[in-house]
C-alpha positions, 0 to 999 in steps of 0.5 A: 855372248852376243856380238855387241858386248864382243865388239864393246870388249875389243874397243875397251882392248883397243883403247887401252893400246891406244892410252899405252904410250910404250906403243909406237905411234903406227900401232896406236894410229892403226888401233884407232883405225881398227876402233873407228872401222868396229864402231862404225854403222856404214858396213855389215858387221861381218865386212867391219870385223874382215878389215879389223882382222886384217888391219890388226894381222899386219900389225901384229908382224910389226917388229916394234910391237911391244909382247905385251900388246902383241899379246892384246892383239 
């Protein structure tokens, strides 16, 4: 698999979580920002996916977050 059908698979994750409205809000708003740092085309890709990485690992200790998406994470 090449990096831009990955990348297409997570934004699809991605707006799922964001559709999903058992999610709290600061999930789904730092999801959105995850999708817009993937998507963009101003930073090397490996520098967009190290921020997503990290945006997405401290939102995956939040305590609100539901299994279900814990586990999409």
């Amino acid at each position: 698999m090449d990096a831009e059908n990955i990348l297409s698979q997570v934004c699809e994750i991605l707006e799922e979580i964001l559709d999903d409205r058992s999610v709290p809000r600061n999930i789904r708003k730092t999801a959105e920002d995850v999708k817009s740092i993937l998507v963009g085309k101003d930073r090397a890709m490996r520098v967009r996916v190290n921020e997503a990485i990290n945006r997405l690992d401290d939102i995956s200790n939040d305590p609100n977050l539901p299994e279900h998406t814990r586990t999409d994470i």
